[in-house]
C-alpha positions in Angstrom: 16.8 -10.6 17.1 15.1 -7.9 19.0 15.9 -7.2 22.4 12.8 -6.6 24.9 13.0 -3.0 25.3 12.1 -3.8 21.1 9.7 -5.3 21.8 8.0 -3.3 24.3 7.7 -0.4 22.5 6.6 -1.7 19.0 5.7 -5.8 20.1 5.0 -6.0 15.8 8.5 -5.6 15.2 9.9 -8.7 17.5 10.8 -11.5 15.8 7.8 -13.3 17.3 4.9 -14.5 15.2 2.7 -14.7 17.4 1.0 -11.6 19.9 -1.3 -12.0 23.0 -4.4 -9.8 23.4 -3.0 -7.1 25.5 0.3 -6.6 23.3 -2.0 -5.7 20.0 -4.6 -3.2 22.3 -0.9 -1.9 23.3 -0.1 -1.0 19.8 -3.4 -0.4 18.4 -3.8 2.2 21.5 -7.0 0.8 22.6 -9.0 -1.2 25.5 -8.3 -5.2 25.3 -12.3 -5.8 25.9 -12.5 -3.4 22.4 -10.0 -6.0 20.8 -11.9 -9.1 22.2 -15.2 -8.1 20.8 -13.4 -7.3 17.6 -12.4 -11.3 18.0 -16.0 -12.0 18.8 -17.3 -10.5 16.0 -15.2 -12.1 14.0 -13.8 -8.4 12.9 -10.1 -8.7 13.6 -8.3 -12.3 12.9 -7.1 -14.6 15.8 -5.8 -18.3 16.3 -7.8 -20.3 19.0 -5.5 -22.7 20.8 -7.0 -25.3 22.7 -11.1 -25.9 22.8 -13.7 -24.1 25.3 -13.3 -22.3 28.6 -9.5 -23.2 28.3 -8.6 -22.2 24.9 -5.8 -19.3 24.0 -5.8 -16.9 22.1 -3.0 -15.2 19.5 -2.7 -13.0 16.9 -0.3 -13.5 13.9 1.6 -10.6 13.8 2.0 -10.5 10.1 -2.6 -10.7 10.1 -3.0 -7.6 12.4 -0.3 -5.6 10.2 -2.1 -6.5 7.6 -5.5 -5.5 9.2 -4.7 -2.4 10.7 -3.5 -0.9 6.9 -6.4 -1.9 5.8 -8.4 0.4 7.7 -6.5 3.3 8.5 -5.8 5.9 5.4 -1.9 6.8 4.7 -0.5 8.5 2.8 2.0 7.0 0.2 4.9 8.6 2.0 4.3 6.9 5.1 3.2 3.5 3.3 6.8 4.0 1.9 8.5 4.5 4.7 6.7 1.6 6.7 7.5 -0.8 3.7 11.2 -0.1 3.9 11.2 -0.7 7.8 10.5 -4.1 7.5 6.4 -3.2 8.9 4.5 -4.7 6.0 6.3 -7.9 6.3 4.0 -11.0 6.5 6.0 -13.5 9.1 7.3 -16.8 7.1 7.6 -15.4 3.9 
């Protein structure tokens, strides 16, 4: 299991399937309003919990791995490497 220091600084490693909103701006380096009108635009896949004003939302970690690859170019040295650290890995599986 990760510890929290882990976790911190790479929150897609923890053991955790699911991420809030600020922990996948963290790692994606950007604004959380940028990442919730990705959500609203239906451009970056989330799970509502709850209906309305006082619905959750969460990320499956394995989803925004997924996503982010998709849209950022490496190169097959550094797909290689992030395969064998466990980064590709879909949670569940």
């Amino acid at each position: 299991m990760a510890s929290k220091d882990d976790y911190i600084a790479n929150p897609l490693k923890s053991d955790r399937d699911f991420l809030k909103l600020s922990e996948v701006a963290e790692w994606l380096g950007v604004n959380q309003s940028l990442i919730y009108d990705w959500v609203q635009k239906e451009r970056l896949p989330v799970v509502r919990l709850g209906k309305g004003v006082n619905s959750v939302i969460r990320f499956q970690r394995g989803q925004v791995i997924d996503w982010a690859r998709q849209r950022v170019k490496v190169s097959d040295e550094v797909a290689s490497t992030l395969e064998k650290s466990g980064f590709s890995e879909t949670p569940g599986v």
